[in-house]
C-alpha positions in Angstrom: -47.5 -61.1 -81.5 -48.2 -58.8 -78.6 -45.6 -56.7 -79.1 -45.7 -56.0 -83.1 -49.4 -54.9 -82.0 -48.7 -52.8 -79.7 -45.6 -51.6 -81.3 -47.8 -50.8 -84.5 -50.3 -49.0 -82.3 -47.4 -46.6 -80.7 -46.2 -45.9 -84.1 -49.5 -44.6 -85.5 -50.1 -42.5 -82.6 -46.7 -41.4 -83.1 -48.1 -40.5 -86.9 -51.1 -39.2 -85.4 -49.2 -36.8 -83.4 -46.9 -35.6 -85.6 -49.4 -34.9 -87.9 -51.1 -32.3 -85.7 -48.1 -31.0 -84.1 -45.2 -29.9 -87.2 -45.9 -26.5 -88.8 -45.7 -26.3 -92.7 -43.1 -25.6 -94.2 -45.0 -23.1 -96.4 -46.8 -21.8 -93.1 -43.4 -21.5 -91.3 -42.1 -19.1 -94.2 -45.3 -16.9 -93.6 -44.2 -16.2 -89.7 -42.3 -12.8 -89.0 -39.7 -12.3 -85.5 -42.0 -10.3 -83.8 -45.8 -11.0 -85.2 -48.1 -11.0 -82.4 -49.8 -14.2 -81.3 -53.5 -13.5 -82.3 -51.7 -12.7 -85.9 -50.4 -16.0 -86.3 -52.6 -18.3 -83.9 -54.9 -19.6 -87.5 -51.2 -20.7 -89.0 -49.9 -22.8 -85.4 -50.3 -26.5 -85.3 -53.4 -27.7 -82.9 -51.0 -29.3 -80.5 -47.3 -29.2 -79.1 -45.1 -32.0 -79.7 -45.1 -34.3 -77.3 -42.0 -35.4 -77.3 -40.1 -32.1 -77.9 -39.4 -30.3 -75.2 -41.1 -26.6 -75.5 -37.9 -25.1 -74.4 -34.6 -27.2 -73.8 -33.1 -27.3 -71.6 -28.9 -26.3 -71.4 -26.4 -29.4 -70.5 -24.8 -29.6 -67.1 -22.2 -31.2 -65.7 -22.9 -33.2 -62.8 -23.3 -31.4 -59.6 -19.0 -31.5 -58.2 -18.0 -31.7 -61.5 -14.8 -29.1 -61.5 -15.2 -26.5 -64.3 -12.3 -25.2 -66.1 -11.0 -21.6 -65.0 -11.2 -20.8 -69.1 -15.3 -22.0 -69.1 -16.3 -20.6 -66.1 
C-alpha cells in the first residue's frame, strides 16, 4: 500500500516537472541559431529538467582500457 502511494506521488511530480520543463513544440519552431537570450527568455520553460542532464556528457572507456591505434 506504501509503495503504490508513494509511487503515485513520484509519478505526479514527475508530471509536474515535465510540465514546466519541455518547450512547445510551436515555441521551439519560433527559436533562431543565434537569437540572443533576452530575445527568447519569455518563450524558455520556467525550469530545467531534472533529470536531463544540461550538457552530456561523452562515453569513456574505463580508465586502462587500450584504445585502438585507428580511434585514437
Amino acid at each position: 500500500m506504501t509503495g503504490a502511494v508513494l509511487s503515485g506521488a513520484l509519478m505526479g511530480w514527475e508530471m509536474l516537472s515535465a510540465s514546466r520543463s519541455v518547450l512547445d513544440p510551436r515555441d521551439y519552431a519560433r527559436l533562431r541559431v543565434g537569437q540572443d537570450r533576452s530575445e527568447v527568455k519569455h518563450v524558455l520553460p520556467d525550469e530545467a529538467s531534472p533529470s536531463m542532464p544540461v550538457r552530456p556528457q561523452p562515453l569513456r572507456p574505463p580508465t586502462g582500457t587500450p584504445i585502438p591505434k585507428h580511434l585514437s
